[in-house]
Structures are given as structure tokens and as C-alpha cells.
N, C-alpha and C positions, 0 to 999 in steps of 0.2 A: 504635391502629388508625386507618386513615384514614378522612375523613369518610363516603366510597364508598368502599368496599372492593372493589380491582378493577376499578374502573372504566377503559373504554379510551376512545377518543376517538368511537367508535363507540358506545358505551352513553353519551357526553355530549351526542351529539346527539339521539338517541332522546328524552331525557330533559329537554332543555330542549323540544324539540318537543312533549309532554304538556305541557309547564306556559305553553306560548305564552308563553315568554321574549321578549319587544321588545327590553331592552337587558341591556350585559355589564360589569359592571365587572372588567376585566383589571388584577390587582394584584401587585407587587411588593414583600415587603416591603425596607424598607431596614436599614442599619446600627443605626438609632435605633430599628427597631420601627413606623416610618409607613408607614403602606398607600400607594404609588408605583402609577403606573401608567395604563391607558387605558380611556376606556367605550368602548365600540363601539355599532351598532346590530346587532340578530341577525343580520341578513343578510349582515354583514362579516364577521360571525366563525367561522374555519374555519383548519380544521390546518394549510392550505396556504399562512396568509396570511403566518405569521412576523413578526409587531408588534418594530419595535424603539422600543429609547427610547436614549438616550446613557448611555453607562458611566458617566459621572460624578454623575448619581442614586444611585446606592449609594455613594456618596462625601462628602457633605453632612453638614453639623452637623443637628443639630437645629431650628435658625433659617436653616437653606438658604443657606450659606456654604460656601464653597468651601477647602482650604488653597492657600495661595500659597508660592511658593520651599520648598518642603518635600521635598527632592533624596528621600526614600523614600517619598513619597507620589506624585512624577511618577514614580518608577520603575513604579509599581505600575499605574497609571489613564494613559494615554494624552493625552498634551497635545497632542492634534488632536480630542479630545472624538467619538471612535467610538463608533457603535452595539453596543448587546447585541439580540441576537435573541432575545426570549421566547416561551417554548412552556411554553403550560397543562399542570399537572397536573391529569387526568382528575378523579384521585379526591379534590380539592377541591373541586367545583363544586356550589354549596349557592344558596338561595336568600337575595336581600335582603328578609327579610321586612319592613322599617320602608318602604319604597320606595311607592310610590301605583301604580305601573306595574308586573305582572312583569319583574323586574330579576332577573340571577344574579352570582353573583359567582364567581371562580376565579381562585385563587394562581398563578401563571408561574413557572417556574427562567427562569435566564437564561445564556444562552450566547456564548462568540465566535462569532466568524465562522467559525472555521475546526471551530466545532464539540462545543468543550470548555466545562466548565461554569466560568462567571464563579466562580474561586474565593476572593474576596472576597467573594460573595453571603451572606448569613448560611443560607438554604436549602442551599447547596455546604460549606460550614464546618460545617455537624450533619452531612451525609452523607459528610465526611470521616472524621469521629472514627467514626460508624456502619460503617463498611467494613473501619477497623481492627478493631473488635468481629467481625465478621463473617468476617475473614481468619481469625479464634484460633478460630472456632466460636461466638462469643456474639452474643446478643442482648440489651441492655439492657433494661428495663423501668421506665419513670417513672409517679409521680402527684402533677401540680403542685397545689398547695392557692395560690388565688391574693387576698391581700387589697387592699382599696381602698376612699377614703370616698367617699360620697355626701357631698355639700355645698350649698348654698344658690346660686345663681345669682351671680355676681360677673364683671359686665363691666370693674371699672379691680384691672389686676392689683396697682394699688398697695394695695387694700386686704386684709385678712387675711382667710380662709376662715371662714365659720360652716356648723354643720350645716344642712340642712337641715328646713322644716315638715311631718312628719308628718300624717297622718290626724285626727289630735287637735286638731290647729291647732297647736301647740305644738315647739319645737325642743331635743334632746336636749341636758340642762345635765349632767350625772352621766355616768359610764363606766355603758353595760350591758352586758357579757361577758356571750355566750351569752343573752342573752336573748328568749326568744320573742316576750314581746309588742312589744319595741324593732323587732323586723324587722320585724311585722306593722303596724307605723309606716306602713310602705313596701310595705302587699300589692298594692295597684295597680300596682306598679312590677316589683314582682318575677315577679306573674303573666304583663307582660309577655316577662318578660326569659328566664323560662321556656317562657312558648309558642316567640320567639325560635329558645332555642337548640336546641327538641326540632325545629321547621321546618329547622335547622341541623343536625340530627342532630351537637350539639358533645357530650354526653354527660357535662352536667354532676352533679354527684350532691348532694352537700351544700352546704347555707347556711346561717353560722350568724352570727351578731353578735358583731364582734371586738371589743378592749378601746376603742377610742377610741371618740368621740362620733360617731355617723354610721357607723362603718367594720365593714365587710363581710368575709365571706370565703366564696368557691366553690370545691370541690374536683371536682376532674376523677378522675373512673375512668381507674385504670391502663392502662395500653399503647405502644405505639410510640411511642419519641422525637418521630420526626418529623412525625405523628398529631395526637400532643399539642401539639407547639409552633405547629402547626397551628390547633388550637383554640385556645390560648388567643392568638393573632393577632388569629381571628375574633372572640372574646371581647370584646377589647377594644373592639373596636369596636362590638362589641353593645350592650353595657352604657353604653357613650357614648352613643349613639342612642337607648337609652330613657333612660336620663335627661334628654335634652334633651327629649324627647314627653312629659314627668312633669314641665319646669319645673324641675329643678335639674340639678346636674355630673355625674359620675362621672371619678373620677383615681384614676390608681396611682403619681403621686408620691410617692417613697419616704416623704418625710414632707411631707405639704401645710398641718399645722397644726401651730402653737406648744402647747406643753404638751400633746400629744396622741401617743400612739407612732406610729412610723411601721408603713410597710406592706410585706410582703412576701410572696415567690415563694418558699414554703417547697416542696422537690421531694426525693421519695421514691425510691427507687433502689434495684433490685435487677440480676443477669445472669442469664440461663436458658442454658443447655446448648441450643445451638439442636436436637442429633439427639433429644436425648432429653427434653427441654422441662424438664429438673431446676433448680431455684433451686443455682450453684455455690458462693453463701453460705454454704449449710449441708452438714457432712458425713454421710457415710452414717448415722454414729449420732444424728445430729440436733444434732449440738452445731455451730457458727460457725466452717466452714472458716479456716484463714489465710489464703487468699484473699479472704475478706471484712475479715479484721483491715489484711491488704495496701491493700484498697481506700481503707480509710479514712485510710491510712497517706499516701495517694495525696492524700486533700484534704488531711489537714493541711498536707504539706509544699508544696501546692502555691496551693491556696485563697490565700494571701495575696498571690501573683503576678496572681493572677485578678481580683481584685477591680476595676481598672478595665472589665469585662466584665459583672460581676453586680452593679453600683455604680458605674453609668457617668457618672452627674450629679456636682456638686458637691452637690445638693442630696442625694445619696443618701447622703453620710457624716452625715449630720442624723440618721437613724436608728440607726447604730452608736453607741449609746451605752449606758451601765449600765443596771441596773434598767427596763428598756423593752421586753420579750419577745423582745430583737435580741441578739446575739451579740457580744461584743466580743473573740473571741480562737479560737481553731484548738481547744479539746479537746473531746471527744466523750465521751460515757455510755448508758446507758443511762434509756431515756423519762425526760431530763431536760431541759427548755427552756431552760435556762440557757447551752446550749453551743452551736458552731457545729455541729455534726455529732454528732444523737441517733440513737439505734439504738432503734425503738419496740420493748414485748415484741409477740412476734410468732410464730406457728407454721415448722416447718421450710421450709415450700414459701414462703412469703412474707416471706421476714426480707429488713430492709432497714436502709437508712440513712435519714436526714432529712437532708437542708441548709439548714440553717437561713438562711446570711450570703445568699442571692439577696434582690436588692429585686425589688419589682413594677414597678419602672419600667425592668427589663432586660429587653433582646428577647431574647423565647427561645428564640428559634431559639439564639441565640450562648450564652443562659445554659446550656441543654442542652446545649451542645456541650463548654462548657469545666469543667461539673460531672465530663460523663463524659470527658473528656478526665485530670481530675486521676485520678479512679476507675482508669482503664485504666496510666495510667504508674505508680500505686501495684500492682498486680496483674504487670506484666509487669519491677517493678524490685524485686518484693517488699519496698517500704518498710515496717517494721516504724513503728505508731501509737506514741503514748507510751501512761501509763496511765492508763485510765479516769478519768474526774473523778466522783467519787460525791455531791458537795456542789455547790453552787451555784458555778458558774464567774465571776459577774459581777465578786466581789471581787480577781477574781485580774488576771494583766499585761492589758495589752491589746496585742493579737498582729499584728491586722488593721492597714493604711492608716489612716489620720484626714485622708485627703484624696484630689484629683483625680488633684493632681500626684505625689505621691509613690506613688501605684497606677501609676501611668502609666510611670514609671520602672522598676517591678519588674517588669510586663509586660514591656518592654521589653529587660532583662534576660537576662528566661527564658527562653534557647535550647531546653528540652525543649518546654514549649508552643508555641514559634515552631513547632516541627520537627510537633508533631500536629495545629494550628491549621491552620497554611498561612503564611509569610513575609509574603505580600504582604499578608493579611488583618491580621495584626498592624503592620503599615506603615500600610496605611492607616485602619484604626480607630482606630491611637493617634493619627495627625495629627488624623482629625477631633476627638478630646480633646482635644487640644491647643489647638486654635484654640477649640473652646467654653469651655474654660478659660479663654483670654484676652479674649472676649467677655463671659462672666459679672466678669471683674475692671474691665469699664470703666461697672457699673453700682453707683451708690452706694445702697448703704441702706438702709431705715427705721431701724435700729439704729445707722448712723454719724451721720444727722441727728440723733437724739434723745440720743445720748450724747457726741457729741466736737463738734459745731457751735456752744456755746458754753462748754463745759468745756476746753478744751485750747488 
């Protein structure tokens, strides 16, 4: 659902007017998942006024680089650096509650000129694949489970991440999975983060203490893709924000610490029947339509194309490793964590999938998109899954990428994802990889200094 339900431009204004809104932050997000975009003051802000920013904003690495000579990246982006015209979504408009000032804030789509949605936007890329669902009569259904560590304050990024000082005084040395008192470490931090996101109406449900030292996880109540990708945007930057007013970090780098698991955007998945609101997972007699075996049929063969999408860093393949609650390969079971794609036990109207392989440092606008994107071409190509895995998947091949480049490549590749993606969108998100790949390659070390600087 989205955050206002319904809301027009007309109940936006009503509604900052109750809350004597002064300023606006007008956001976009980008390709990376960075919040883009313009503050206004209230008085400026109005339906009429049509904010642009330059297209080439949604085009940028994550270090705010540009690609150069990249014949499919100029194809796509305009080398006269033209405007997009951003127009609010109504029913984003939440408050900043960490701000000193009534501040609001509201997500923008972005359009040409002539009127069509920038389909490179990561907002236009979920409401592409959303439309194809929509064309067949479905409606998707997600519920992102999102993890992330808290950490100790560190300004020279050359040093390595520690946890965070607790209530106790003291900094978490020991793994506490699920452990209540380990959160309660951190109840100053979370109360805020809760007031937060109920003033955000984000609708988040569970917290619970994941296996690393410091590291968290928030689970989001089911509903609308685009709702949810939604929230956890705003999310993120939530939990950024109070952790800086608490004196430590908050990151969803896949993996931010040595001998620690990494972190991820584990996302649940079901279709409803839009006429008649039926889960089409399951059949009349209650047993796991082939449509749902189809679906899943859909990430295996496809999930491994994807991965420069849901594992967009070099540093995201840090997580893809054995024995580490992360997936290293395409099969699926039943409620087993060992695999890329679990099927938890579950009632008829709620059976679902799990996706395991998404990091947390994927934007999800796009991880949503190309989750269900695999789902939909597995349902409409009736790819048949292999079998069940009933034992622990870790010891087995590894299936998945072990890198930037070589995800990048298979992307590239996949002409069915091009064709449900959007071309141009795959043009230019894989330039922008490309060049942050060759950025992250002109930087040496700690590991090369300390082992090959007088050994070789």
C-alpha cells in the first residue's frame, strides 16, 4: 500500500497546510538508491510548477561519475544534458520527522518533456513489470525483511567497522541471533526509529537481532510492490538519521565487516487474482498450483542473469559465500535457508516464495522489479523448476556470479529481461557498473599492502 492511500494533489495540500509544512524536500530516487532531488520552500511548491533537474542524475555511479564514450549509454541519456520534469507522487508525502523545522518530504516520477515517464527511472522500471502483471489480471504481493548493522562511528574509511557501544557501555564481542536483550542494547535508538516510522506511516512490523555483531533486521507488512519499495527508500534513510542523532552508523552494505555475514533484502512473494483477490499459488484443493512451481522455475533460470541488479557492488559478492545464511546457488525447498528461493510452510491464501540472493544494498525499486520480473517470465514461459533440495544447499555447485564483471556480462546477455526491463534501462545501469567497477579497480588494499608489499 502506499504510504496515503489515495491521495490527490488536493488532499497534499490540505495536509501539509494542517501540519504548517515551511520546507519540502522534493526527492528522486536514483539508480543506486540515493535520495536526488530539490528542497523548496512551501510557498514554491505547487502542481503547477513542474521542477526539473537534468536526466543525467539518474545516470551516475555511486561516487557521481558520469560514463564517458559508452555508444549505449549516449544512446539512452542525451549528450546535451536535458531536463526531466518531476511531478510528486501525492501519496508519498510523509513528514521529516528528524528535521528542527516542519519539513515534508515527497518522492517525484520523472518525465520527458513530451510527457512520457523517464523509463530508465528505477520508479518507471517497477511500474513496467507492474503493468505486465496487471495486463494478465495479477497483482503481485511482496514482504521485504530488510537487514543492516549498526556500527561505531568511523570517519577514515581506511579503518575497519566495529560495533557499536550499547547501553551497557560495552561493544557486542559474541554473535546474538535473535536476541532480545542484544536489541535492547540499542532501546534509545530503536524507540526513535520507531516513533519515526509510525510519524511515516512506513508500517514497519518486526525487529529482531540478526546473526552478526551489531546487525539488525526490519520486516515490512505485505502489500503493493510499489508501496513497499516505497518504504523501505524512506527506510533507509531513516535509520541513517537516527543513528547519526544516537552517535553511531547505520549501513546496508552487503557486507560491511570481516568475519561477520553479510546483510540482506530477503523479499516474499505471492500473485492475487486481481477480480477475485485469490492467491493463484495455490489450487482449488489447496495444494501449490503449477503456476507457482512455474514461478519459481522463473527465478531459477533467470536470478543468475539478475544478479548485477540485486548485487550491484563489488562489495556485494563478499556476501555470496558458503556457510553464511546467503545463498550460493539457484535451488529452492521448502522452509529451508540454505537456498536461493525457500517456500516457507504456509496456509492456502498466503503461500509464497522467499528470495533469498537480494543484498540490502540493492535499490528496490529495481530489486522488486527484477525479482518479479524473473516470477512473471517463469509463469508466462511455464518454466518447469528442478527438484526440491531437501538438505542443505551450501555444499553443493555454486550457481550464482562471483563477481561485478561477470554479473554484468550475463545481464547483458539476457535479451528476455532486456525485453521486460526496458533496453535503455539495461544500457545504462550496466554502463554505470562498469565505470564503478573500474573506479573500485584503481583503489589498492589493505589486503594487497599487508600481503604482497614485501612478499612478492
Amino acid at each position: 500500500m502506499a504510504i496515503r492511500e489515495n491521495f490527490t494533489y488536493t488532499d497534499m495540500d490540505v495536509w501539509l497546510n494542517e501540519k504548517h509544512v515551511t520546507e519540502i524536500e522534493c526527492l528522486v530516487p536514483d539508480l543506486t538508491g540515493v535520495a536526488r532531488g530539490k528542497i523548496l520552500p512551501r510557498g514554491k511548491f505547487t502542481q503547477e510548477r513542474g521542477m526539473r533537474i537534468p536526466e543525467a542524475v539518474l545516470g551516475m555511479t555511486v561516487t557521481g561519475n558520469y560514463p564517458v564514450d559508452d555508444a549505449a549509454y549516449d544512446r539512452a541519456i542525451s549528450s546535451t544534458d536535458r531536463d526531466m520534469i518531476l511531478k510528486a507522487d501525492p501519496t508519498t508525502i510523509t513528514m521529516v520527522p528528524w528535521a528542527s523545522d516542519p519539513t515534508a518530504q515527497v518522492i517525484h516520477d520523472c518525465y520527458f518533456a513530451d510527457g512520457r515517464l523517464v523509463d530508465f527511472a528505477p520508479r518507471s522500471v517497477l511500474r513496467r513489470v507492474l503493468k505486465l502483471y496487471a495486463d494478465r489480471g495479477w497483482k503481485p504481493v511482496v514482504a521485504p525483511e530488510l537487514e543492516f548493522y549498526l556500527t561505531a562511528k568511523n570517519t577514515d574509511p581506511d579503518l575497519p567497522l566495529r560495533p557499536p557501544i550499547g547501553r551497557s557501555g560495552r561493544a557486542e564481542t559474541s554473535r546474538q541471533v535473535y536476541s532480545i536483550d542484544a536489541v535492547n542494547e540499542f532501546d534509545p535508538l530503536f524507540e526513535d526509529i520507531y516513533d519515526y516510522c509510525e510519524t511515516m506511516n512506513l508500517d514497519v512490523d518486526t525487529l529482531i537481532h540478526e546473526i552478526g555483531a551489531g546487525q539488525m533486521e526490519i520486516n515490512f507488512l505485505h502489500g503493493d510492490p510499489l508501496g513497499l519499495a516505497d518504504k523501505v527508500f524512506f527506510f533507509k534513510r531513516t535509520l541513517r538519521e537516527a543513528a547519526l542523532k544516537h552517535d553511531m552508523y547505520a549501513t546496508f552494505m552487503a557486507k560491511p565487516m570481516a568475519g561477520e555475514p553479510g546483510s540482506a533484502m530477503h523479499v516474499h512473494q505471492s500473485v492475487v487474482d486481481i477480480k477475485t483477490g485469490r492467491n493463484i499459488f495455490s489450487a482449488d484443493d489447496g495444494s501449490a498450483a503449477p503456476i507457482f512451481k512455474h514461478y519459481i522455475g522463473g527465478l531459477q533460470r533467470y536470478m543468475p542473469s539478475a544478479m548485477a541488479i540485486v548485487a550491484p557492488y563489488v562489495n556485494s559478492y563478499r556476501r555470496i559465500v558458503r556457510h553464511t545464511a546467503a545463498p550460493i546457488n539457484i535451488q529452492w525447498g521448502m522452509d529451508n535457508r540454505t537456498v536461493g528461493f525457500r517456500v516457507p510452510e504456509s496456509g492456502v491464501n498466503d503461500r509464497r516464495v522467499e528470495n533469498r540472493i537480494i543484498g540490502a544494498d540493492a535499490n528496490p525499486y529495481l530489486a522488486l522489479a527484477v525479482t518479479l520480473a524473473c516470477g512473471y517470465l517463469g509463469m508466462i514461459d511455464q518454466i518447469e523448476p528442478t527438484a526440491m533440495t531437501t538438505d542443505s544447499a551450501y555444499d553443493l555447485d555454486v550457481e550464482l556470479p562471483q563477481g561485478l564483471p561477470e554479473a554484468l556480462q550475463l545481464l547483458r546477455r539476457e535479451d528476455r529481461l532486456r525485453t521486460v526491463l526496458g533496453e535503455r534501462f539495461i544500457d545504462v545501469y550496466a554502463a554505470i557498473k562498469d565505470l564503478e567497477h573500474q573506479e573500485f579497480m584503481t583503489v589498492i588494499s589493505p589486503w594487497e599492502r599487508e600481503h604482497l608489499l614485501l612478499h612478492v
